[in-house]
C-alpha positions in Angstrom: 0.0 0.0 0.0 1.1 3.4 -0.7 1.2 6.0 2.3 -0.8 9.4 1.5 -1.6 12.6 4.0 -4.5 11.8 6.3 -7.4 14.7 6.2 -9.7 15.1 9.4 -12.0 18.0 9.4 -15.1 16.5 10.8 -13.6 17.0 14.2 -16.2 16.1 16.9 -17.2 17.3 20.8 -15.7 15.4 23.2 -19.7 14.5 24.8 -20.2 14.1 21.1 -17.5 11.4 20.5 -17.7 9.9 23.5 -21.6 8.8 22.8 -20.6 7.4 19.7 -18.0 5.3 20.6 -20.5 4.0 23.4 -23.1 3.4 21.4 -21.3 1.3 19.2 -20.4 -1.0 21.8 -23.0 -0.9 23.9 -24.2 -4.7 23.9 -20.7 -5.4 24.8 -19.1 -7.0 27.5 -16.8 -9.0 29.0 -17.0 -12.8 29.4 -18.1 -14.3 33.0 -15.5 -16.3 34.9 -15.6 -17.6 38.7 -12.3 -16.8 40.5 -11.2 -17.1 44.5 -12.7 -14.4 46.4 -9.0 -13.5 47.4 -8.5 -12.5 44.1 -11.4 -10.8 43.0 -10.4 -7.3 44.5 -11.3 -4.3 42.0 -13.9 -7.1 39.9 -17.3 -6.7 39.4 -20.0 -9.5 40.3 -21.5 -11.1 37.8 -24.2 -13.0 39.9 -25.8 -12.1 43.5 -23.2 -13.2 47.1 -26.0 -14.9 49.2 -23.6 -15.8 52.8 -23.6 -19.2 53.6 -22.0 -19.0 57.2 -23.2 -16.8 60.0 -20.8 -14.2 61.1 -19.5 -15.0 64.2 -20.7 -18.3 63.6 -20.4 -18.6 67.3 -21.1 -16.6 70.7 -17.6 -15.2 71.3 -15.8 -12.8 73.8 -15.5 -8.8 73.3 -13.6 -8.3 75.8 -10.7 -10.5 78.9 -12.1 -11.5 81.4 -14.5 -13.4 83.2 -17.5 -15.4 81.1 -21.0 -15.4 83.5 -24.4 -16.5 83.4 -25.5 -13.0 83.9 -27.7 -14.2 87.0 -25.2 -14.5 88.8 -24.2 -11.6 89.0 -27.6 -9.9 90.1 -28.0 -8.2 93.5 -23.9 -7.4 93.4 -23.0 -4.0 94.4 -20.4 -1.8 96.3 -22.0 -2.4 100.2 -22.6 -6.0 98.7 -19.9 -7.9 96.5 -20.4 -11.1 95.0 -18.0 -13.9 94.6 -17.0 -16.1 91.5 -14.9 -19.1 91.5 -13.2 -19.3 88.5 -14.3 -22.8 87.0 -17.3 -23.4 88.4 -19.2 -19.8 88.0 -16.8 -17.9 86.1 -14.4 -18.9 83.5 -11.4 -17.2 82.1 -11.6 -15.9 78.5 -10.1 -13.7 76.2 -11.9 -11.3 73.6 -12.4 -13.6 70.9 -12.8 -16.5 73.4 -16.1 -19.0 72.1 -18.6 -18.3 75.1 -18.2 -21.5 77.5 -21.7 -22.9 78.2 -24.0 -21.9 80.1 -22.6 -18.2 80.1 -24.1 -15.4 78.3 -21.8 -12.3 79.4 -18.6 -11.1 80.3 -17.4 -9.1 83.1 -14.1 -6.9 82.0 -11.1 -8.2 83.4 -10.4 -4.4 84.8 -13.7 -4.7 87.4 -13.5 -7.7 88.9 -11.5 -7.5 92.1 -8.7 -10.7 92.3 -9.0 -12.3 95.8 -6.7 -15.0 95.3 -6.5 -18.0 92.9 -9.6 -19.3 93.3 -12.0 -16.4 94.0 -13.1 -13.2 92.5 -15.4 -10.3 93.7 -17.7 -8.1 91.5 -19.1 -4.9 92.6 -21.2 -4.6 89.9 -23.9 -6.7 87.9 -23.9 -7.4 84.5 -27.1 -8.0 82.1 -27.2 -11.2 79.6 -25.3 -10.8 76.6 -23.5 -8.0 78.2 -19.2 -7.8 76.1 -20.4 -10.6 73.8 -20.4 -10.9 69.9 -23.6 -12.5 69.5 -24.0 -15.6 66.7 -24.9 -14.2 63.6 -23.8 -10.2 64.9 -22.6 -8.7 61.8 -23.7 -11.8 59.1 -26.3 -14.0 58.7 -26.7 -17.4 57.0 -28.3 -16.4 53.5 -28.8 -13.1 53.6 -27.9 -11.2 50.3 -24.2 -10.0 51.0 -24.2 -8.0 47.2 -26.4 -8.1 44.1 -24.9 -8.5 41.1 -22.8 -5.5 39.8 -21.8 -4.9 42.8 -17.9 -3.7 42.8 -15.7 -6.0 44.8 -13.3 -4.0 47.3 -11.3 -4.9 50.2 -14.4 -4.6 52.4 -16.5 -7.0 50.3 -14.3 -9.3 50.4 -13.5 -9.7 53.9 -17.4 -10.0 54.0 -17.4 -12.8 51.5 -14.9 -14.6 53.3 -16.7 -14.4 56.6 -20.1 -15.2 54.5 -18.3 -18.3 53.3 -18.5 -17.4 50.0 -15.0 -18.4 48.6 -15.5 -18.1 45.0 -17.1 -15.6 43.1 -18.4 -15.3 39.8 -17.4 -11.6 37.8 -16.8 -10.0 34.6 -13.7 -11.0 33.0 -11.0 -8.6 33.0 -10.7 -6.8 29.4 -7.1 -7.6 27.7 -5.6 -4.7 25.9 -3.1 -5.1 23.1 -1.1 -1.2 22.9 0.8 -1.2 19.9 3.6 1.7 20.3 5.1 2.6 16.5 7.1 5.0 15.5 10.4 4.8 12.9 11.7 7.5 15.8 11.0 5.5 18.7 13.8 3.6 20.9 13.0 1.2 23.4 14.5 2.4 26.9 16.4 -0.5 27.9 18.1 -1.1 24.8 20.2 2.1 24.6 21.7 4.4 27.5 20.7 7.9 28.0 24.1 9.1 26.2 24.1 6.8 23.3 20.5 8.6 22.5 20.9 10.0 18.8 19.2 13.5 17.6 15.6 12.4 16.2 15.7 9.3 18.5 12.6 9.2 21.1 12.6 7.0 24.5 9.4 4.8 24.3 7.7 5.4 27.3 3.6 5.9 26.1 3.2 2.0 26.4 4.6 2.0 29.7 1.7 4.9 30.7 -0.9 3.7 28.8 -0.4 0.1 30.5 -0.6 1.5 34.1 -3.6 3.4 33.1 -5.2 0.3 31.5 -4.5 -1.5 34.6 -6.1 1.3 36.8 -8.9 1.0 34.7 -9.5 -3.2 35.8 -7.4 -4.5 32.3 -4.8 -6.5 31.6 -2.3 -5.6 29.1 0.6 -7.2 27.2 2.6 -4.9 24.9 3.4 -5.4 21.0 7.1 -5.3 20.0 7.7 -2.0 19.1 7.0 -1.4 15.4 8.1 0.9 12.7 5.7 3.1 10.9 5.3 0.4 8.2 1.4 0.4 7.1 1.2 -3.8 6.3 3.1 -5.1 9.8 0.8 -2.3 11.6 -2.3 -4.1 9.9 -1.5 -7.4 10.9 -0.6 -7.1 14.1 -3.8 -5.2 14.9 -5.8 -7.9 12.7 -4.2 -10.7 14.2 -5.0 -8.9 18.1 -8.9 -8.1 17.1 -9.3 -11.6 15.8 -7.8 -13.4 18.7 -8.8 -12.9 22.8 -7.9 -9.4 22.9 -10.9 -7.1 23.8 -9.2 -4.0 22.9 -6.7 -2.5 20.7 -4.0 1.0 21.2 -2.5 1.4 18.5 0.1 4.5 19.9 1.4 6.6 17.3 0.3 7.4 13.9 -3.0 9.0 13.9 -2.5 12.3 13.1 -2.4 14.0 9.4 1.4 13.0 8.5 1.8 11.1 5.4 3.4 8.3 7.9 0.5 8.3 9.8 -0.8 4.9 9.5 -3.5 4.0 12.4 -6.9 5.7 10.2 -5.7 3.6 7.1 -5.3 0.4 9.2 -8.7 0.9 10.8 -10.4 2.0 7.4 -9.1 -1.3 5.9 -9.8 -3.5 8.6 -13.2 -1.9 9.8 -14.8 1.2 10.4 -13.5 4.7 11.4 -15.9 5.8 14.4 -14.1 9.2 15.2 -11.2 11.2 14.0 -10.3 14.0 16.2 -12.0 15.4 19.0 -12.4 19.3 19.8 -9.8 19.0 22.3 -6.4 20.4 23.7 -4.0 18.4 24.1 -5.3 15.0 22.2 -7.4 16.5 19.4 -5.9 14.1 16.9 -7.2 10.6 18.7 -9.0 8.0 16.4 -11.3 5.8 17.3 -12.2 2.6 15.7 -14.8 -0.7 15.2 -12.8 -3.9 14.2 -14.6 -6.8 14.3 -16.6 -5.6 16.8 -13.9 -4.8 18.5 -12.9 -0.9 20.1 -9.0 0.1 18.0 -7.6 3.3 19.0 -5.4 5.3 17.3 -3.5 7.1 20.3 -1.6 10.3 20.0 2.4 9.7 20.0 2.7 13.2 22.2 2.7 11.8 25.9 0.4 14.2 27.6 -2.2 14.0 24.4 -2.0 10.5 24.5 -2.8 10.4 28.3 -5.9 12.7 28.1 -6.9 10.6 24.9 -6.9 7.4 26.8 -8.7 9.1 29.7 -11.5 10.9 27.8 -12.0 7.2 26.1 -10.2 4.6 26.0 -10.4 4.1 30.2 -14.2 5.2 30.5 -14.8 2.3 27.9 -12.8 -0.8 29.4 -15.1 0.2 32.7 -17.8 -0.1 30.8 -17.1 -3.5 29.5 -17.3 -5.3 32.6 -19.1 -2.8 34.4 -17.3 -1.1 36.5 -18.4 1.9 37.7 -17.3 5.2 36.3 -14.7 7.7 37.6 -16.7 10.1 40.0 -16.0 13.1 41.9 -14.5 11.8 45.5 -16.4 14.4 48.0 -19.6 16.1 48.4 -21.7 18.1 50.4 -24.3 16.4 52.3 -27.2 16.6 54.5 -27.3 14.5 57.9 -31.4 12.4 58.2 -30.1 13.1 62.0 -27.6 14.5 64.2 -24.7 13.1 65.1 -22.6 13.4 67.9 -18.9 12.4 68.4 -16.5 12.9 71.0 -14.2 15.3 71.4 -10.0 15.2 71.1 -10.4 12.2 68.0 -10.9 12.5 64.4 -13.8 9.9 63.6 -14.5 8.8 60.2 -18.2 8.4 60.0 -19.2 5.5 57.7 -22.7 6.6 56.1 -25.6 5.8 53.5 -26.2 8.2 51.4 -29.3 8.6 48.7 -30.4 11.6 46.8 -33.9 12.4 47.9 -35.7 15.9 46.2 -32.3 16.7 44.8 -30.5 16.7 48.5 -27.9 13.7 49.4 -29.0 12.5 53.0 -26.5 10.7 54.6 -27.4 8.3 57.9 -24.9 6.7 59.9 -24.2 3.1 60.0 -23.3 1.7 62.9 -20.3 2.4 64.7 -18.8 -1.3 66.1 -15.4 -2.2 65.2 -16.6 -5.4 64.8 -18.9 -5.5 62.3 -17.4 -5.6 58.6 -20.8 -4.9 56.9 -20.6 -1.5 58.1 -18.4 -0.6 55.4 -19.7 -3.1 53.0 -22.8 -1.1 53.0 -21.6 2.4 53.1 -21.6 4.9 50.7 -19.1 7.6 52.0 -17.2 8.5 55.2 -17.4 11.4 56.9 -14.6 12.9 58.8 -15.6 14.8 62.1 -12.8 16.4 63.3 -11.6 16.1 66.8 -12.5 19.5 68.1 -15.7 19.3 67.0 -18.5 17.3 69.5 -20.8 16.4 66.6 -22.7 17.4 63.6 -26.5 18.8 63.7 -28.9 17.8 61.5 -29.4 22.0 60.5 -25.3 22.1 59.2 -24.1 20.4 56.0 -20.8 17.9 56.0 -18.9 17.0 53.3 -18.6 12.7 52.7 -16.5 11.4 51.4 -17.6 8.7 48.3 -17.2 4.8 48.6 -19.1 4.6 45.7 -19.8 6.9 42.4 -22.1 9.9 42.5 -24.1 8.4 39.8 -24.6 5.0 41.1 -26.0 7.3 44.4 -28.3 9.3 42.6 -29.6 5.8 40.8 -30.2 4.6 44.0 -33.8 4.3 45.6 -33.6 4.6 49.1 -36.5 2.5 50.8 -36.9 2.7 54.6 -39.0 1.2 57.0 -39.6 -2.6 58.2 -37.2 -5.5 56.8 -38.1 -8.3 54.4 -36.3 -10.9 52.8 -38.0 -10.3 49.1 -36.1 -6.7 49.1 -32.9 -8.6 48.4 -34.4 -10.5 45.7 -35.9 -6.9 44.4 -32.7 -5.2 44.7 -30.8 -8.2 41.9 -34.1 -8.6 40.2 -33.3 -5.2 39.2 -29.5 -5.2 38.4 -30.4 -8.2 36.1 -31.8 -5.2 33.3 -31.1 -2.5 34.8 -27.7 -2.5 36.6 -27.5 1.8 37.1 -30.2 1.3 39.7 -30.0 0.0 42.8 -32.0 -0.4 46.2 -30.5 0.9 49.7 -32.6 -0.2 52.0 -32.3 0.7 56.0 -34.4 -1.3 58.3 -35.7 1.0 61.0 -39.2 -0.8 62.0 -42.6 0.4 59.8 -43.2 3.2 62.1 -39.5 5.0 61.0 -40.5 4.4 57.4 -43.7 6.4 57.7 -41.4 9.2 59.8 -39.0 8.9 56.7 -41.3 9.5 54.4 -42.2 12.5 56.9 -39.1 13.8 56.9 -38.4 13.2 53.3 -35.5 11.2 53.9 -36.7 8.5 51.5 -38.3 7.8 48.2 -40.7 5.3 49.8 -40.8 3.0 53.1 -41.7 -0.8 53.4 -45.1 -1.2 56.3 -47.4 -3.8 57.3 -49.4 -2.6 60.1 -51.9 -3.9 61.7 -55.4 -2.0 62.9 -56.9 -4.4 65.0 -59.9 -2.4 65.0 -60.8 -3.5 61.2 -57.8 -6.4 60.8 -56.7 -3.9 57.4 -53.0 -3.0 57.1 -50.9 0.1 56.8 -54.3 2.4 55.6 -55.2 3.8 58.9 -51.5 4.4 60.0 -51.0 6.3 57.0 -54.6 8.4 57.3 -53.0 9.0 60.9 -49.7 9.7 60.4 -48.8 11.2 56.7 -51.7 13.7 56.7 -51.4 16.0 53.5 -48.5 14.0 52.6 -50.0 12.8 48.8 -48.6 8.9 49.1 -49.6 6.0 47.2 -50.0 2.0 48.9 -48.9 -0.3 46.7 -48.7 -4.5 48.0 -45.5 -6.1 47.4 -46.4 -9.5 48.8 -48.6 -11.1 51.3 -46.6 -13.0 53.5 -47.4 -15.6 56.5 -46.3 -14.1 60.1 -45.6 -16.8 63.2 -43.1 -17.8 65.8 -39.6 -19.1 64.5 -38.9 -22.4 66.5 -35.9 -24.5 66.5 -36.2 -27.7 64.3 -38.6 -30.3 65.5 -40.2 -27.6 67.6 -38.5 -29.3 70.9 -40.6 -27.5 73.3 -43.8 -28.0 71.3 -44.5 -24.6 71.3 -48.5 -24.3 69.7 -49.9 -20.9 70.3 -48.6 -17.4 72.3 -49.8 -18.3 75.6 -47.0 -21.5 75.8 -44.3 -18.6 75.8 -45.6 -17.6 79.2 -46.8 -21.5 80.3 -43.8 -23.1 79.4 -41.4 -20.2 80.9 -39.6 -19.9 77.3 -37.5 -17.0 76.2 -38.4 -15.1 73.5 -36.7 -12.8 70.9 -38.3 -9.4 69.8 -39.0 -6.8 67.5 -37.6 -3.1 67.7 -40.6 -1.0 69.0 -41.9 0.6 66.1 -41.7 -2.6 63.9 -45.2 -3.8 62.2 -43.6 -7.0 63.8 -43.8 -5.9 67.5 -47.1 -3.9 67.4 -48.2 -7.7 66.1 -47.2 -9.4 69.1 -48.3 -7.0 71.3 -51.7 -7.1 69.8 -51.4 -10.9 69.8 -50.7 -10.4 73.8 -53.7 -8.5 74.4 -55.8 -11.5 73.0 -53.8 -13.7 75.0 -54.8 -11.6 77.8 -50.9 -11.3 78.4 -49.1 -8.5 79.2 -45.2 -7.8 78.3 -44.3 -8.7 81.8 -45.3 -12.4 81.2 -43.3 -12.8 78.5 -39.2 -13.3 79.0 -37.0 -11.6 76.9 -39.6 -9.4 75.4 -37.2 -6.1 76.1 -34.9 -8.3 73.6 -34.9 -7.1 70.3 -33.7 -7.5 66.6 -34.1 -5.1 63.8 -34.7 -7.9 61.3 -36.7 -11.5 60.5 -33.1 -12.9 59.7 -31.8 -12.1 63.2 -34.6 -13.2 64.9 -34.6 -16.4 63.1 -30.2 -16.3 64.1 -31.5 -16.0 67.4 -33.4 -18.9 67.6 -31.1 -20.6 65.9 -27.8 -20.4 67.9 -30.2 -21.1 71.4 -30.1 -17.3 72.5 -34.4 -17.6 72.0 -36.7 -20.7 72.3 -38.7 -18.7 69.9 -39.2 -15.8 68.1 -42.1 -13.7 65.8 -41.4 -13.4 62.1 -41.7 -14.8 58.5 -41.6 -18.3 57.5 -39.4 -17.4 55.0 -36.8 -16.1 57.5 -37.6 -19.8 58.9 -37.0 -21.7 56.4 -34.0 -20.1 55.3 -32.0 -21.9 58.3 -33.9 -25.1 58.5 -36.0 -23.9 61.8 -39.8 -25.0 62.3 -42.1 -22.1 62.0 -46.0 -21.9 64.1 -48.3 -19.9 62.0 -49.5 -17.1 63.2 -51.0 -14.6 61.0 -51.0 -14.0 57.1 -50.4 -10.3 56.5 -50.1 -8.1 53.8 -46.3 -5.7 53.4 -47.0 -3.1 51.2 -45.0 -0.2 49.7 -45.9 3.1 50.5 -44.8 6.1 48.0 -44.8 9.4 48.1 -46.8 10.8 45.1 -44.2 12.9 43.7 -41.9 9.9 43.2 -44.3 7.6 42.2 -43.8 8.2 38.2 -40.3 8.7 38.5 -38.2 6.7 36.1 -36.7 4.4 39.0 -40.0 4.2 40.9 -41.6 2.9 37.6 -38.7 0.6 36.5 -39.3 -1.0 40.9 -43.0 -1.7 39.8 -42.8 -3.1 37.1 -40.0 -5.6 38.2 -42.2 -6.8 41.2 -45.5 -7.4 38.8 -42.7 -9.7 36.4 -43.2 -13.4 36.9 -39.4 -13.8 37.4 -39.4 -11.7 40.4 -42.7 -13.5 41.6 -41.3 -16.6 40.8 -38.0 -16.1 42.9 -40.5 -14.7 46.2 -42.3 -17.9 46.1 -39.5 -20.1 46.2 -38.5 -18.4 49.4 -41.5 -19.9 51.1 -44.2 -18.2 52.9 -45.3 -15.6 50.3 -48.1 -15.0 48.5 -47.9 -13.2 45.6 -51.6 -12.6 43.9 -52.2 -9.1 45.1 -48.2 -8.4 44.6 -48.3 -4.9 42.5 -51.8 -4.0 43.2 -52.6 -0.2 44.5 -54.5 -0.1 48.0 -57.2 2.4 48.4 -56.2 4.9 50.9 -59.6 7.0 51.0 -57.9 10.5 50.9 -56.9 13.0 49.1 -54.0 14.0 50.6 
């Protein structure tokens, strides 16, 4: 072939060029591979994590000292000091130590009051569960650790581990062939610095352009070094396209010069996308469609051929196996409710955030040391600093992101009472739509209705109970939400009861045999559609809370209650069957009831809102409910008559 002077006129914005070379590989992506969790860092998921091992998987130590049966220790004091012998009462541990039987606290090594070798005095009493990592704490056996698309950092996959998830399957990593030419161009470590001629060149844009397509998830082998020669160019590049390589960079040689050869390799091979781009430095970058696969023609001038590859190249090989775009690492947002910190430390505050009428909200996550899914789940950090006692809700911090702005804004923040068929929702979702995604806090179905309030979500999760007329969530929103437009919408119907251990052991029947049979149950936070439940189940009984042990202990979701029971902390506990039947327990029925969405009106023909309702009235999300167990789905999608106006 002869060589001739490239012409590019039809230069094109950079938002221009960037939609076209998008567009023309938007169907692509990269193959699906399972790999060891402990090498998945920086990948993206190609199918939902569901933990197969609670986390601790046993009760365990927080702190030295002495492990108790909490009784005890009751009635201990300053004028009146108890005594533990070590052995028989008390036993040694260390934080980390599996709880020895029959104990269900610690006392802290720094108030108990040595005697000698075979006594100990407490001033003090402790109550159950007291310095103890609870089975089940921070994980629990089944529940959705991340839906698919989820980005895999160092966070997610300590929680994997712990989840006993040890392989994952992801997105393959793109592999990038660059191509560096240039008759000019010496490779650095075959000549020194003084044996460097005048019109020689050091090589070093592949060494650049490989880190970058490594910081961008790629792997990337470099060509041999070629001379501007049009025919070795074209093979190499047709030999790359029509083997495993995803991408092409061809660096050098896309300019106008009549040596210029990357437009005439693409324009023989397959079809020029873009040539130049309204920029400064990197206007002359080329873009290409080979065999379906993305060729770039790079600039040879380092700094050009850096914003080139940023501006395109990098955006793109995210893209291919999704992986989240650059974003903007801080922003400015507003706190759902104070928070205070102590002073003389720097705290770093891990937070959710969602955008909610155009403000980002942040709420805290818990602050334990122990518990991993703390940072799984948040989406920034904010730094209070050490003079400072705290943060009012009326002030506005700056977080800093754990995940992209846009991936935030595509977020719909639901609050209110847990269930388990908001996980399936949530990957139900990513399967067509992986921009969205579902945050969903688990405050009881009272703090949805308050968020919703506060507008400090786009919609909350309820089913409560009037025992007046047996109907669910209508009067509580007449009460509570007046003037507040909102829409009721039924997710499922869903069958309520206690969570027994397998076999139901103490042949538990009905509510009464809590109080008869002197069992220990778990709870509901107050506020929870769960807890005003049992209390209204209580009042039937003719029972009061007093009758009922362990009704001041609570759990903020079905999975933890059904932990509880479980790992031997409850003989029983009120909650869904499919909570049950997700760790082999028996389940009593109880109640079937309905758990409903409620929206604000103003959000309800949102995009995201929309794209929510019309996944739960799909077959394939009804399908996956009703293999949970314990769900009903016939109403699932159907709009509740609230009876006002609003």
């Amino acid at each position: 072939m002869t060589s001739k002077r490239n012409i590019y006129l039809d230069t094109k914005p950079i938002e221009t060029a960037r939609q076209i070379l998008m567009d023309a590989f938007k169907s692509q992506n990269t193959a699906v591979e399972s790999i060891d969790v402990t090498a998945a860092q920086g990948r993206v998921l190609a199918a939902p994590a569901i933990a197969k091992l609670s986390s601790p998987n046993f009760h365990a130590a927080a702190m030295d000292g002495i492990a108790v049966d909490a009784r005890h220790t009751f009635g201990a004091s300053d004028e009146s000091p108890k005594t533990l012998i070590p052995g028989e009462t008390g036993f040694w541990v260390n934080t980390g130590h599996t709880m020895p039987p029959g104990t269900n606290a610690v006392i802290m090594i720094e108030h108990l009051n040595i005697v000698d070798e075979k006594s100990v005095e407490i001033e003090a009493p402790v109550f159950p569960w007291q310095h103890v990592r609870k089975m089940g704490e921070d994980i629990v056996a089944t529940k959705l650790l991340f839906p698919r698309g989820q980005l895999i950092n160092a966070y997610a996959m300590g929680a994997l581990l712990s989840g006993g998830i040890f392989r994952v399957a992801v997105y393959k990593k793109p592999r990038v062939l660059i191509i560096p030419t240039g008759s000019e161009l010496v490779q650095w470590h075959e000549i020194s610095p003084d044996q460097l001629a005048p019109g020689q060149v050091i090589e070093s844009n592949s060494t650049v352009l490989g880190a970058l397509c490594r910081d961008n998830g790629a792997d990337v082998d470099c060509h041999p070094m070629l001379k501007d020669d049009l025919e070795k160019i074209q093979d190499a590049v047709s030999k790359a396209v029509k083997g495993d390589y995803d991408m092409v960079c061809i660096i050098g040689g896309s300019s106008a010069g009549s040596e210029d050869f990357a437009r005439p390799v693409i324009a023989s091979l397959g079809r020029v996308l873009v040539h130049g781009v309204t920029m400064m430095p990197g206007k002359p970058v080329l873009m290409g469609n080979v065999f379906d696969k993305p060729v770039f023609g790079i600039p040879g001038y380092p700094v050009s051929a850096i914003v080139a590859f940023e501006q395109f190249a990098g955006p793109l090989l995210r893209f291919l196996q999704k992986l989240p775009p650059h974003e903007p690492k801080f922003v400015p947002v507003s706190l759902a409710r104070k928070i205070a910190s102590k002073l003389g430390q720097d705290e770093f505050l891990r937070v959710k955030i969602g955008s909610v009428d155009g403000r980002l909200i942040a709420s805290q996550l818990p602050r334990g040391s122990g518990s991993i899914t703390t940072l799984t789940e948040a989406d920034g950090i904010i730094k209070i600093p050490r003079d400072v006692e705290g943060i009012s809700e009326t002030e506005t911090a700056t977080a800093q992101l754990l995940r992209p702005l846009s991936a935030i804004e595509n977020t719909l923040v639901i609050t209110g009472s847990h269930d388990n068929t908001l996980d399936l929702l949530a990957d139900q979702m990513r399967r067509h739509h992986d921009r969205i995604g579902i945050s969903s806090s688990h405050v009881g179905s009272m703090g949805g209705l308050m968020a919703i309030r506060n507008s400090a979500c786009h919609l909350a999760g309820a089913h409560l109970l009037d025992p007046d007329d047996g109907s669910y969530n209508v009067t509580y929103v007449r009460k509570y939400l007046p003037g507040i437009p909102v829409r009721l919408v039924n997710l499922v119907m869903r069958e309520q009861g206690l969570i027994v251990p397998k076999g139901n052991p103490k042949n538990i029947g009905v509510i009464t045999d809590l109080k008869d049979k002197k069992l220990r149950f778990i709870n509901r936070q107050p506020g929870s559609g769960t807890r005003i439940l049992f209390d209204y189940k209580l009042m039937k009984s003719q029972l009061t809370a007093a009758d009922i042990a362990g009704y001041e202990d609570d759990e903020y979701t079905h999975m933890s209650v059904a932990v509880a029971v479980l790992s031997g902390r409850a003989d029983a506990g009120l909650g869904i069957m499919a909570a049950a039947r997700a760790l082999d327990l028996d389940f009593v029925p109880i109640v079937t009831e309905a758990y409903d969405l409620v929206i604000p009106e103003r959000f309800f023909n949102t995009p995201n809102v929309q794209i929510l309702l019309e996944t739960i009235t799909g077959q394939a999300f009804k399908k996956r409910v009703m293999a949970l167990g314990g769900y009903g789905v016939k109403n699932t999608g159907r709009e509740i008559e609230i009876g006002i106006s609003g």
